[in-house]
N, C-alpha and C positions, 0 to 999 in steps of 0.2 A: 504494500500500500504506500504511495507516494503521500509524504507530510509538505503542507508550505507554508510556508509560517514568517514574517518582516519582524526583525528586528530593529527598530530605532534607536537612535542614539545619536548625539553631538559631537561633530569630527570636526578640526579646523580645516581639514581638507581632503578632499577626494585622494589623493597621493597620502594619508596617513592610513585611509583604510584598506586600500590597496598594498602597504604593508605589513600593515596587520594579517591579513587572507596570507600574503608569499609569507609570512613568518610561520604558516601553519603546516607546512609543506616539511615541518621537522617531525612530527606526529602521521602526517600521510602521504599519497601520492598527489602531487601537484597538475594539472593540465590547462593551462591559462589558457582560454579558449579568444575568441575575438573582444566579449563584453562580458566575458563571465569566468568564472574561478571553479574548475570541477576538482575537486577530491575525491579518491577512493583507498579504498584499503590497502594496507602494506600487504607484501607477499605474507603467508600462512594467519592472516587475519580475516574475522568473517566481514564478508561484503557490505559493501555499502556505496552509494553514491552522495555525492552531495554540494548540489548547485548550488553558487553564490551570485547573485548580480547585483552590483552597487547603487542605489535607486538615492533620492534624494533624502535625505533624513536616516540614510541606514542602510541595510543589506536584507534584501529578500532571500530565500533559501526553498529550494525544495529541494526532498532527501528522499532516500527508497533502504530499504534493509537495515542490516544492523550497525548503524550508525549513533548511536546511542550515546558508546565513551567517544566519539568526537564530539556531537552535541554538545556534550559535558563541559571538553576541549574549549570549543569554539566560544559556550557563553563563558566561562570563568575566563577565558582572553580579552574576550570584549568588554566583560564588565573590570577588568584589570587596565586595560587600556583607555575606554571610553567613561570608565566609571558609571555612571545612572544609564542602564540598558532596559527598555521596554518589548515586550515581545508579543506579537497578535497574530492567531492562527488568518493565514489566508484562503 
C-alpha cells in the first residue's frame, strides 16, 4: 500500500533541504531523479521505496513497503534540522 503524506516545515532555502535529502543517502540508497529524491533499501534490507519532492513549505513523500526505520530516519533529521516539523497525510 502506497503512504503520502507532506511534511512542513521552515527552511531558509531550497539548497538546505536538498541537503538534508543527499545527507540521507548515509542510511540508504540515493537516486536523485530530475525533481525528486528516491530512496531504497541497502542490499540484505527489507524493501522499500521512498519518494521525496520538494514542494513549497516542505517535502511531500510517498512511500511503499517497509520503510518504516527510514520514516523514523527521515523525521528525527528533519525535526533535528528544521526543528518544529508538521506532518499531514495526503
Amino acid at each position: 500500500m502506497r503512504r503520502r503524506q507532506i511534511f512542513r516545515f521552515s527552511a531558509q532555502s531550497e539548497t538546505l533541504v536538498e541537503q538534508f535529502l543527499r545527507s540521507l543517502r548515509k542510511i540508504a540508497l540515493l537516486d536523485e531523479e530530475r525533481e525528486s529524491f528516491v530512496f531504497t533499501q541497502r542490499p540484505n534490507e527489507q524493501p522499500f521505496e521512498f519518494h521525496c519532492v520538494i514542494v513549497q513549505g516542505g517535502i511531500e513523500v510517498q512511500w511503499v513497503g517497509d520503510g518504516l526505520l527510514f520514516l523514523g530516519a527521515f523525521v528525527d533529521g528533519l525535526t533535528s534540522e528544521f526543528k518544529q516539523v508538521s506532518m499531514e497525510d495526503a
